[in-house]
Backbone as CSV, one residue per row, in Angstrom:
resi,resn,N_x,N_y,N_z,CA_x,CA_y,CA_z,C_x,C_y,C_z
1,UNK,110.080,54.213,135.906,110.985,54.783,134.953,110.203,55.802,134.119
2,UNK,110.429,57.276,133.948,110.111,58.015,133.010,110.316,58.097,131.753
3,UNK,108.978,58.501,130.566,109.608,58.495,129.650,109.708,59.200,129.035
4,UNK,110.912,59.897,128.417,110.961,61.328,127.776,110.203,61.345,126.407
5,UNK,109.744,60.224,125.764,109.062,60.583,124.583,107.690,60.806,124.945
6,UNK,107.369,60.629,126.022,105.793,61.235,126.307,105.125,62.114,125.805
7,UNK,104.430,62.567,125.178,103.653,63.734,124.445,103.814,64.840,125.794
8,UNK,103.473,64.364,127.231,103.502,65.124,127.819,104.745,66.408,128.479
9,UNK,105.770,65.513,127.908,106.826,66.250,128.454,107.315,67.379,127.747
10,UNK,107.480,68.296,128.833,107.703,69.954,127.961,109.045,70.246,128.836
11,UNK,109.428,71.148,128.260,110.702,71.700,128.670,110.602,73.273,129.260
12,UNK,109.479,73.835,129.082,109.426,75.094,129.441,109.464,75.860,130.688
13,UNK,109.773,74.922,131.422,109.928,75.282,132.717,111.868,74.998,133.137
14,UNK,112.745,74.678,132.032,113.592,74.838,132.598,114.175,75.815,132.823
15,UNK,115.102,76.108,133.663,116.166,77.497,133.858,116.903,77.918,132.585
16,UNK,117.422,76.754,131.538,118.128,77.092,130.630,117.221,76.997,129.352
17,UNK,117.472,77.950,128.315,116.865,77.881,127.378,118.123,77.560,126.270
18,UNK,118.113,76.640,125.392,119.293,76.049,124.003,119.161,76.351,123.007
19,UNK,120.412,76.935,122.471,119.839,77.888,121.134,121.170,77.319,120.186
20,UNK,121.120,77.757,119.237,122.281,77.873,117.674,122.407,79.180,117.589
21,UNK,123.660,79.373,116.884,123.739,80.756,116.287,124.568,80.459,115.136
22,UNK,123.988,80.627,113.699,124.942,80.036,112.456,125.662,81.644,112.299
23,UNK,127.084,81.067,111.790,127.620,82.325,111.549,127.968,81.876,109.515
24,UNK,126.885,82.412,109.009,127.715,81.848,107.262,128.271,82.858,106.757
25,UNK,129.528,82.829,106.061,130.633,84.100,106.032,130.393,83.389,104.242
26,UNK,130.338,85.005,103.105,130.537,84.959,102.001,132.005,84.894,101.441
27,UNK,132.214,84.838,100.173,133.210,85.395,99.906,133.786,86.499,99.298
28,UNK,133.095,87.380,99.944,133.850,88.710,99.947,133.917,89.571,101.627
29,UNK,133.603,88.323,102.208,133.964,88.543,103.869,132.572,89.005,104.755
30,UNK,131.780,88.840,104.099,130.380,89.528,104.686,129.886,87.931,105.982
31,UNK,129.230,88.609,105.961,128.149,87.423,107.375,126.468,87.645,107.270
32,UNK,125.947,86.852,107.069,124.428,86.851,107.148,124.128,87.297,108.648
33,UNK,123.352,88.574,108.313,122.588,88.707,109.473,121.552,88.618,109.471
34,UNK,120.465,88.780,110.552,119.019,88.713,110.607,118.562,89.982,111.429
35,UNK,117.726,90.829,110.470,117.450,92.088,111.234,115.791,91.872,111.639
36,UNK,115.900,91.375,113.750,114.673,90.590,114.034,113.578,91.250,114.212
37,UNK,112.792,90.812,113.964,110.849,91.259,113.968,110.665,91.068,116.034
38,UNK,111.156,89.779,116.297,110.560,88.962,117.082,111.712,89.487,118.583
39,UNK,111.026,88.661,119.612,111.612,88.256,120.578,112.907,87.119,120.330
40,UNK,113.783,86.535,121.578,114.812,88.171,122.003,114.886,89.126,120.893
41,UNK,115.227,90.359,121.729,116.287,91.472,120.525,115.775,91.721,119.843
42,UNK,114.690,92.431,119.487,113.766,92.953,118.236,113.823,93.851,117.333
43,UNK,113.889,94.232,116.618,115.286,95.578,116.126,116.460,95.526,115.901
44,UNK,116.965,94.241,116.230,118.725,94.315,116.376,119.073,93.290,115.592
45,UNK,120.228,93.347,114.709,120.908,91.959,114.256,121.467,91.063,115.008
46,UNK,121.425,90.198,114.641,122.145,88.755,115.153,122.118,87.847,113.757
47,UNK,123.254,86.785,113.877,123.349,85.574,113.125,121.736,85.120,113.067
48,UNK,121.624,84.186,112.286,120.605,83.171,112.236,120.925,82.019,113.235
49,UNK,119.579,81.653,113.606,119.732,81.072,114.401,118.360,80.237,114.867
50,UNK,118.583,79.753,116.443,117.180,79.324,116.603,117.641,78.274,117.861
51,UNK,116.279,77.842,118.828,116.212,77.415,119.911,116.233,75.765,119.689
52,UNK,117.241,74.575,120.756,116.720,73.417,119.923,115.809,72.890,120.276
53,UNK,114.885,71.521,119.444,114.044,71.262,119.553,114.224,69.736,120.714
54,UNK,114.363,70.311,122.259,114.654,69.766,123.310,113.788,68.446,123.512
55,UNK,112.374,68.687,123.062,111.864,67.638,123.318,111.667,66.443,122.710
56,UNK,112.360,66.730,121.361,113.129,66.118,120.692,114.012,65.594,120.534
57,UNK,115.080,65.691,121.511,116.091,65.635,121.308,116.951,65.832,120.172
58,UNK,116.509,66.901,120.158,117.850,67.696,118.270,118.776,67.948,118.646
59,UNK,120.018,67.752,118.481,121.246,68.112,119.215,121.495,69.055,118.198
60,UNK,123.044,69.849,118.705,122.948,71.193,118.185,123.327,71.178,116.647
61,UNK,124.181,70.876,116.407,124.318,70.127,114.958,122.859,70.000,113.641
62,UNK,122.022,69.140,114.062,120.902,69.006,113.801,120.112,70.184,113.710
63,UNK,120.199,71.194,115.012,119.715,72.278,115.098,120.079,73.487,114.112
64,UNK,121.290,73.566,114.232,122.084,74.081,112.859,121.678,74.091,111.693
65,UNK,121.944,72.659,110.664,120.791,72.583,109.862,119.788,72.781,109.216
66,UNK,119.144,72.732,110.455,117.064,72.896,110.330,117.230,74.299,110.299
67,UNK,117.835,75.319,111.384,117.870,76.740,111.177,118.324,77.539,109.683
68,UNK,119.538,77.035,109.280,120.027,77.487,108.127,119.032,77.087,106.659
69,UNK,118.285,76.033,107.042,117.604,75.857,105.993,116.132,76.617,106.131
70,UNK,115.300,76.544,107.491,114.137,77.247,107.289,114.311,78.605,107.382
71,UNK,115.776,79.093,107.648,115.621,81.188,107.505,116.574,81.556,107.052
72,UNK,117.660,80.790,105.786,118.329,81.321,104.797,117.336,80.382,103.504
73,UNK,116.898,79.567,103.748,116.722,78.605,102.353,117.605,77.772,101.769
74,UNK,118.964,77.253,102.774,119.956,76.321,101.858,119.913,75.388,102.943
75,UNK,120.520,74.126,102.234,120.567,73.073,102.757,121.842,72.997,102.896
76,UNK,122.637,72.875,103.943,123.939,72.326,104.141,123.887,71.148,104.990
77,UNK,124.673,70.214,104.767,125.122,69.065,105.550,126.083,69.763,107.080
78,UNK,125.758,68.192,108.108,126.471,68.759,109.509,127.397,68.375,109.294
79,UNK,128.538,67.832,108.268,130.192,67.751,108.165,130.280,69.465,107.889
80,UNK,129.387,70.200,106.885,130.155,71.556,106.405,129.898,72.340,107.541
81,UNK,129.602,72.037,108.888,129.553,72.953,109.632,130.527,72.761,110.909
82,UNK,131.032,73.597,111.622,131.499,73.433,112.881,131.615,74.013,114.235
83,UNK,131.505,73.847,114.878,131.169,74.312,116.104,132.484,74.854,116.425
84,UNK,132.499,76.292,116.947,133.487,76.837,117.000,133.637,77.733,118.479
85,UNK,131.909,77.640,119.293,132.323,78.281,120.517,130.909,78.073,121.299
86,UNK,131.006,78.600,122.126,129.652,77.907,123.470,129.531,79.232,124.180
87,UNK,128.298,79.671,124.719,128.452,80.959,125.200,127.148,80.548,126.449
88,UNK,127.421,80.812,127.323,126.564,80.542,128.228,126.552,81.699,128.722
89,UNK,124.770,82.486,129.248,124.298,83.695,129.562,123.523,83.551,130.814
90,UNK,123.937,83.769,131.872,123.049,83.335,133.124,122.409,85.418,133.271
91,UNK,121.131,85.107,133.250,120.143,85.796,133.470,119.651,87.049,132.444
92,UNK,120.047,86.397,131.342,119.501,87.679,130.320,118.587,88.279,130.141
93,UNK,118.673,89.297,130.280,117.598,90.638,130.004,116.642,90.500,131.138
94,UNK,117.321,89.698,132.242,116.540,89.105,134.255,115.844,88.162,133.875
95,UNK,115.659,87.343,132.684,114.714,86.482,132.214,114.836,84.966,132.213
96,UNK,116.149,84.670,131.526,116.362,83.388,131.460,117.413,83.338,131.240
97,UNK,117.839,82.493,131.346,119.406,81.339,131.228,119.601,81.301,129.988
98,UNK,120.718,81.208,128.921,120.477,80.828,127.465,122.473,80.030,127.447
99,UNK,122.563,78.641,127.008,123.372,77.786,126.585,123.288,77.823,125.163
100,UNK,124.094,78.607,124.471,124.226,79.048,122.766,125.269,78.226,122.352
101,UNK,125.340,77.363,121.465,126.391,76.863,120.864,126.421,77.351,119.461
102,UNK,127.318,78.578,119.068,127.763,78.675,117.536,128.425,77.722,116.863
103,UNK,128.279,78.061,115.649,128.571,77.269,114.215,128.984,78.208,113.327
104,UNK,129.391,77.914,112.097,130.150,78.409,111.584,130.302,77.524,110.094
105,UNK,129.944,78.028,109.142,129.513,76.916,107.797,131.286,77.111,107.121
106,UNK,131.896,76.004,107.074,133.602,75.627,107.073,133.954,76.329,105.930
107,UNK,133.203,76.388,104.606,133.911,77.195,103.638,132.735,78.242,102.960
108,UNK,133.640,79.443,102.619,132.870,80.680,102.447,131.630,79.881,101.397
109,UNK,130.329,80.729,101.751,128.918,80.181,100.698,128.622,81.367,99.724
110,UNK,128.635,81.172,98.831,128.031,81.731,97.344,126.636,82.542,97.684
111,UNK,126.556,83.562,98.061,125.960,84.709,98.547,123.967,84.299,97.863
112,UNK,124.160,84.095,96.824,122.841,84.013,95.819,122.319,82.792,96.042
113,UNK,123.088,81.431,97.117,122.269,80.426,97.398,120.935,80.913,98.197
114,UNK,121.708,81.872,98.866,120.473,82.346,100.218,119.364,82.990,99.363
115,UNK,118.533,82.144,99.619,117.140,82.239,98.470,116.134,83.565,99.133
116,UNK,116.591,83.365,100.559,115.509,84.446,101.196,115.690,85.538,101.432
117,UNK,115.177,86.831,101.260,115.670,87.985,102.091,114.790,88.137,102.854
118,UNK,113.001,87.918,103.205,112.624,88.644,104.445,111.650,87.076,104.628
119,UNK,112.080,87.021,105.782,111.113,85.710,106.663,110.358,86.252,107.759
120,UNK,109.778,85.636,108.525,109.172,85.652,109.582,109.513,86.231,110.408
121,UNK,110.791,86.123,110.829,111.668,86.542,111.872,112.616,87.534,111.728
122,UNK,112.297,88.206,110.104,113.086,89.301,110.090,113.746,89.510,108.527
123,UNK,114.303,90.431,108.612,115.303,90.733,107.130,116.390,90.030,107.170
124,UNK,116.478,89.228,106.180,118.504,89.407,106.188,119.262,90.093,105.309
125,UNK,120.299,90.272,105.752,121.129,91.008,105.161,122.348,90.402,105.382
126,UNK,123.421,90.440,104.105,125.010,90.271,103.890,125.509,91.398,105.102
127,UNK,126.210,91.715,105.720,126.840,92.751,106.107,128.449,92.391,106.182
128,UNK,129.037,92.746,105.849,130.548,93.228,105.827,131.487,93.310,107.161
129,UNK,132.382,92.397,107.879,132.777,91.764,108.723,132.979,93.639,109.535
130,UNK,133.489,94.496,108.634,133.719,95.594,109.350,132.605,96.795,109.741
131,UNK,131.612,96.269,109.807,130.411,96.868,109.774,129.388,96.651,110.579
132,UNK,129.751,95.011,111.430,128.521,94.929,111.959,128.641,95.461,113.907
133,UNK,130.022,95.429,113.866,129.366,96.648,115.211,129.091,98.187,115.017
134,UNK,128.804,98.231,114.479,127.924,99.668,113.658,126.237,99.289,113.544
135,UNK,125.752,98.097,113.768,124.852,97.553,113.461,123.783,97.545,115.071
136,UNK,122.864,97.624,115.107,122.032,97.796,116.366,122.095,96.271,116.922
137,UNK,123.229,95.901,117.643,123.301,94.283,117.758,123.215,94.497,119.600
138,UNK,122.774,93.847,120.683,123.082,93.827,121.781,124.433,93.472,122.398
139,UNK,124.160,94.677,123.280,125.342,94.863,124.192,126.575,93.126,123.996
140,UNK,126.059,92.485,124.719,126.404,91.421,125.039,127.341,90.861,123.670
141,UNK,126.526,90.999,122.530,126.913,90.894,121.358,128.379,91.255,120.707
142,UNK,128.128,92.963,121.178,129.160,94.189,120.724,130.480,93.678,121.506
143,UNK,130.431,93.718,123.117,131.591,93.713,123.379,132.120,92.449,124.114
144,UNK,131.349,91.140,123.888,131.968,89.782,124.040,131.658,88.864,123.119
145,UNK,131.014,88.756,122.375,131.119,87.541,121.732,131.216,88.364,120.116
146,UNK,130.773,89.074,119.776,131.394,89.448,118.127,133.148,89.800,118.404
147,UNK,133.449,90.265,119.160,135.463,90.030,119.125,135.701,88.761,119.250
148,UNK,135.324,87.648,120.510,135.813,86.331,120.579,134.982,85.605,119.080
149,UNK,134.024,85.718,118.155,133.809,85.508,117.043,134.523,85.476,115.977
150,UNK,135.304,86.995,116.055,136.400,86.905,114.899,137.693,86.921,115.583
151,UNK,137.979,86.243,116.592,139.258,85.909,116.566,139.261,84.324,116.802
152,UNK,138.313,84.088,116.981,138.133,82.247,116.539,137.883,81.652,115.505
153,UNK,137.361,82.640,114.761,136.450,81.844,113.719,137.995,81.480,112.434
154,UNK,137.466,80.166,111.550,137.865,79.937,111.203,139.373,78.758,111.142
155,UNK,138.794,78.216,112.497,139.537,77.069,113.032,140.179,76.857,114.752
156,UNK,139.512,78.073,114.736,139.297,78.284,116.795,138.606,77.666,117.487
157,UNK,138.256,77.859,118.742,137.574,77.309,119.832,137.237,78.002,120.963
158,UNK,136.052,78.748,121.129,136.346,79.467,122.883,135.033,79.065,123.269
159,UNK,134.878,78.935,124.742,133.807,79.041,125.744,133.762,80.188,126.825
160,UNK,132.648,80.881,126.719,132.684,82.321,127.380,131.102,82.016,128.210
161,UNK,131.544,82.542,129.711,129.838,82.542,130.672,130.149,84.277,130.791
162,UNK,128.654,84.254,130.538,128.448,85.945,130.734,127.809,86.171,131.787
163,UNK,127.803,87.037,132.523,126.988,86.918,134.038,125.860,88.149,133.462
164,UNK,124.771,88.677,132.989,124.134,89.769,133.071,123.077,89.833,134.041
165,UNK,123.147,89.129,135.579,122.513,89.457,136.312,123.510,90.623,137.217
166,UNK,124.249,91.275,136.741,124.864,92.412,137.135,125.013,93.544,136.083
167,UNK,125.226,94.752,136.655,125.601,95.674,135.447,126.646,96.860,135.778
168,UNK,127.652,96.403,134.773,127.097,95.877,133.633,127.466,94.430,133.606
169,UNK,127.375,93.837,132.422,127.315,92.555,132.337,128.966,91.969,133.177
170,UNK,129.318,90.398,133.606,130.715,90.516,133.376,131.121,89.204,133.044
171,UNK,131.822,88.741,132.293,132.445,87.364,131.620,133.552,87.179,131.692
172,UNK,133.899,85.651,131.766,134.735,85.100,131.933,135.027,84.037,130.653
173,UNK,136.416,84.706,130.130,136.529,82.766,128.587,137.033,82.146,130.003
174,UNK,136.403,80.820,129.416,136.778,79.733,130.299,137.652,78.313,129.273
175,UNK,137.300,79.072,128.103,138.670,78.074,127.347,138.473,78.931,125.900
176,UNK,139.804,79.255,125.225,140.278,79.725,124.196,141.415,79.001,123.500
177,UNK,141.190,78.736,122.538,142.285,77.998,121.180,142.193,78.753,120.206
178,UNK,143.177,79.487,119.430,143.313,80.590,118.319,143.175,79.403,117.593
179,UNK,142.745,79.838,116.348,142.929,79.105,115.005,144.666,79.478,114.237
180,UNK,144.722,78.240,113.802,146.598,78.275,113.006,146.187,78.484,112.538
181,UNK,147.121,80.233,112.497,147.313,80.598,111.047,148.669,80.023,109.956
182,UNK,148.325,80.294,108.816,149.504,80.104,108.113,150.589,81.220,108.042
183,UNK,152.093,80.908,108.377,152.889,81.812,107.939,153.006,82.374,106.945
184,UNK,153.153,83.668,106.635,153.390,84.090,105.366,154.404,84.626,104.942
């Protein structure tokens, strides 16, 4: 019988790499971005985020969390967050596999909690829901998952596989639930 708590066991050899992507929305409609230093995407915004800690077993939730707290500086609990979509990327940038589960912090956050503006991994910045495809964000970003982003967010559900071992890229939602709105 194997045992996964072994010091020895690594994960780096799998096909898939597991990531978070927090989406925290202010209230005046903005979204934390991260303008990255690092690998992926270096130059480009994206949410905050981060890879989970597999050998650990951190599930994504957990992962959530730990991200929002070591590269905004706040602590939120995993009830205020929710998982709102799954994005699976078979062969990005010819490199690797990536299984992304977004989040989404349930009610708008008070802009001045976020203690940090420049970390390790980059700047952040508020940006303004109508602004960030104007923003140097990847392809993949621009024209599949920031639209299925804001038309879920906020009590939705979608799962999208992106194929970018072709080009250009091509995807398929493989499940979508709008969020109820209220009549007005």
């Amino acid at each position: 019988m194997s045992n996964l708590h072994a010091p020895e066991y690594s994960t780096e050899n799998l096909p898939y790499k597991v990531a978070v992507l927090c989406y925290l929305w202010d209230r005046q409609g903005r979204v934390l971005m991260l303008h990255r230093r690092k690998n992926p995407n270096p130059d480009m915004f994206s949410p905050i985020g981060g890879k989970l800690e597999i050998s650990q077993g951190e599930g994504p939730h957990e992962c959530a969390v730990r991200e929002i707290r070591e590269e905004a500086g706040v602590t939120v609990a995993e009830k205020d967050l929710r998982c709102f979509g799954v994005v699976s990327e078979r062969a990005y940038q010819g490199e690797m596999h990536w299984l992304i589960f977004l989040f989404e912090l349930i009610v708008p956050m008070d802009a001045s909690r976020v203690s940090m503006e420049e970390i390790d991994e980059g700047r952040l910045e508020w940006v303004p829901l109508d602004h960030v495809e104007s923003k140097n964000i990847p392809w993949t970003d621009r024209e599949i998952m920031w639209p299925a982003v804001r038309k879920h967010r906020g009590g939705g559900y979608f799962m999208v596989h992106i194929d970018c071992s072709v080009k250009p890229p091509v995807h398929r939602m493989t499940e979508s639930r709008l969020p109820q709105r209220e009549a007005s």
